[in-house]
N, C-alpha and C positions, 0 to 999 in steps of 0.2 A: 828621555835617557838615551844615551851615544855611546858609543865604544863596540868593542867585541869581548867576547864571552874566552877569559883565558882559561887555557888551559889548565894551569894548576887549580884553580876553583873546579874545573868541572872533574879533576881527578879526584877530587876533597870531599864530592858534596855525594857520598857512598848512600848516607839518608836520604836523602831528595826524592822526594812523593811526586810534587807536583811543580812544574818550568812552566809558569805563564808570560811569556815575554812578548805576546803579541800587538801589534801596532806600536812599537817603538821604533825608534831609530838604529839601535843597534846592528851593526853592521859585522863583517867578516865573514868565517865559515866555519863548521862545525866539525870539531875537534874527535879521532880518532879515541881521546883521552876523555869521553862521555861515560866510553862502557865501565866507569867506575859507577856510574848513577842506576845501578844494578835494582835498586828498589824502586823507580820512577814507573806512575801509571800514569800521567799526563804531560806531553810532550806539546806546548801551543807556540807556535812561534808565526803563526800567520801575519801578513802584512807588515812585517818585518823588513831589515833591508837586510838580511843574511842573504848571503850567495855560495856557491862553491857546490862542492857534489856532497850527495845525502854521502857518511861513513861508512862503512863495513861494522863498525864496533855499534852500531844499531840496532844490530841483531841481538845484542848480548843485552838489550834491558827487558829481560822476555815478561817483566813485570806491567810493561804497556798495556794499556787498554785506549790510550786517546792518542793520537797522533795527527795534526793539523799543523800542515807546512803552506798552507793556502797563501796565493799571493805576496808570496816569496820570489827570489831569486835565485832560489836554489835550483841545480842544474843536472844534468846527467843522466845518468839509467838508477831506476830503481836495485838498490845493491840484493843480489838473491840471498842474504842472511836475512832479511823481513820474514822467509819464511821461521824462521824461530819465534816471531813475535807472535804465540800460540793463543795468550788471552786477547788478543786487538780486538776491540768491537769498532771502533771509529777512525777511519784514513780517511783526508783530509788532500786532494795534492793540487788542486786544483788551481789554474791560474799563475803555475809554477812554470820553469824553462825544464822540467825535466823531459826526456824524449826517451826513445829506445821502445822495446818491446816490453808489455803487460807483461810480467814472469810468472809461468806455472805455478810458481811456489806462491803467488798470491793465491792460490786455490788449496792452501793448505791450513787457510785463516777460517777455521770452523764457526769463530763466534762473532766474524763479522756483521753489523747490522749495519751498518753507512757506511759505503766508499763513494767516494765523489771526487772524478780526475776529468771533470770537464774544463775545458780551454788549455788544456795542456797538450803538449806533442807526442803523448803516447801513440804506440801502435799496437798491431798484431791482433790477434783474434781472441774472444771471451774462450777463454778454454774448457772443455766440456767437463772436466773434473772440477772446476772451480765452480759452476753451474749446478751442479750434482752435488757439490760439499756445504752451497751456503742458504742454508737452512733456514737460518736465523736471519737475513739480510732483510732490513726493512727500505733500505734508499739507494737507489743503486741511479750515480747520475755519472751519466759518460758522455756527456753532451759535447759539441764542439771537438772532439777528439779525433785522433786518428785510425781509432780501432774498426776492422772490416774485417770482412767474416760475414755467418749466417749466424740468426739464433737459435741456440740448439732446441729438441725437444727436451733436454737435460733442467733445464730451468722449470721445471714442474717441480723441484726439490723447494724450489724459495717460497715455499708457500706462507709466509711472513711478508711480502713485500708489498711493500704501499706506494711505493714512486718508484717509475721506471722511466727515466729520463735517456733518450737517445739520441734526439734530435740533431741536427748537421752534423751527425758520425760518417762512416764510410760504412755503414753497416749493410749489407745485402740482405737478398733473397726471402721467403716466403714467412710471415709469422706464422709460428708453429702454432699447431691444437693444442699445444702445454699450456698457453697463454692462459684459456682458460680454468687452469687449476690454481692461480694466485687471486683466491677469489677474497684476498685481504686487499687488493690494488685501489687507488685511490687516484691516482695519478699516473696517466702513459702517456709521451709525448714520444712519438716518433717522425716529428716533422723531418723535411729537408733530408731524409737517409733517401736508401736505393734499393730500401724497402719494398716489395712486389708482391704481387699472387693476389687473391683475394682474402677478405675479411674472416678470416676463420670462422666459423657459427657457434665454437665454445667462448665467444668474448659474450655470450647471453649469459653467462655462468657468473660473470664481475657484476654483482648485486651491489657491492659497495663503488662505482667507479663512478669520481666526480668530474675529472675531466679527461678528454679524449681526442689528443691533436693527433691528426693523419694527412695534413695537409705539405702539397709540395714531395709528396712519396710516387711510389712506381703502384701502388694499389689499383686494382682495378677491379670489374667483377658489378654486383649489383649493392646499394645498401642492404643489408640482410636486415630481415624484421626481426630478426634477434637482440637488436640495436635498441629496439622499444622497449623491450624489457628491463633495459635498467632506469629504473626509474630518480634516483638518487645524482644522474647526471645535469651539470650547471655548465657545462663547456662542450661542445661538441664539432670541430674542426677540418675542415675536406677540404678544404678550397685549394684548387690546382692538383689535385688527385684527380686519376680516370675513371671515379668511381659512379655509375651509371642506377636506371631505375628510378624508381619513385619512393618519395617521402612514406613511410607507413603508417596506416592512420593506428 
């Protein structure tokens, strides 16, 4: 299917649960005249050829819970009315042209459990109040991104989170001792960042941690034997880190 999504439809469709229009053809850009679709908890539009900038009147379907613009063409800065969209568990932006800075108001998304804006041109820094608010976060993938900054001790709140995807971010400075209080984590790749300091020795506390990339970081320091202790580990990755010592029996 081809075309674009007119406007009068989208001011009409007041019922509209749920917009699956992903992997179509349909093209153009998305109509200030949405926020009629006032009852809408599923927003899919990925792989799409939609372009133009996310609307303002976004904010106003605060009945959202899924939103996936993946692999789109859509462009611009995240509009700060998102902060309204108060039920969101699922942001989706990835692989998008959007740019600009991460906005504070994304830390006001309590019930988020996946966000994922790897390959896109965001920036700016994980905000320490968004870190402290999302409780609930199970997938947090920022990969490929522009986002730098440290990680805070603040992220001891997501104690829900199972994948921590960071890899070729701009991400700095030392992983924090909080690390080890997401002891739901399944997945940490913090390849290719500018990542440094040593191995924290709370990462003995990730009982559940299956794999663990740290290769191509600023890490240095010795392998800690707190490393053995996760036994549940199938991936374990250093290579081109300055991570020194011996293997522990």
């Amino acid at each position: 299917l081809s075309g674009s999504l007119p406007d009068a439809a989208l001011a009409k469709w007041g019922r509209m649960r749920s917009l699956a229009l992903w992997a179509t053809h349909l093209s153009g850009t998305l109509s200030e005249a949405m926020h009629a679709m006032d009852d809408l908890q599923l927003l899919a539009l990925q792989t799409s050829m939609l372009s133009g900038a996310l609307p303002a009147s976004l904010g106003a379907l605060t009945d959202l819970k899924n939103v996936d613009i993946s692999g789109t063409r859509l462009s611009g800065v995240l509009p700060p009315t998102v902060a309204s969209l108060k039920k969101l568990r699922h942001l989706e932006l990835s692989r998008t042209r959007l740019s600009g800075t991460l906005l504070p108001s994304v830390s006001a998304l309590r019930k988020m459990k996946t966000l994922s804006l790897h390959s896109a041109a965001l920036s700016g820094s994980l905000p320490d109040a968004a870190l402290a608010k999302w409780g609930r976060m199970r997938s947090l993938a920022l990969w490929a991104t522009h986002l730098s900054g440290t990680l805070s001790e603040a992220m001891h709140a997501m104690d829900d989170l199972q994948l921590l995807a960071l890899q070729t971010s701009m991400l700095s400075g030392a992983l924090p001792a909080s690390l080890g209080a997401l002891t739901d984590l399944k997945n940490v790749d913090i390849s290719g960042t500018r990542l440094s300091g040593v191995l924290p020795p709370t990462v003995a506390s990730l009982k559940k941690l299956r794999h663990l990339e740290l290769s191509r970081t600023r890490l240095s320091g010795t392998l800690l034997p707190s490393v053995s202790a996760l036994r549940k580990m199938k991936t374990l990755s250093l290579h081109s880190a300055a991570l020194s010592g011996s293997l522990p029996d």
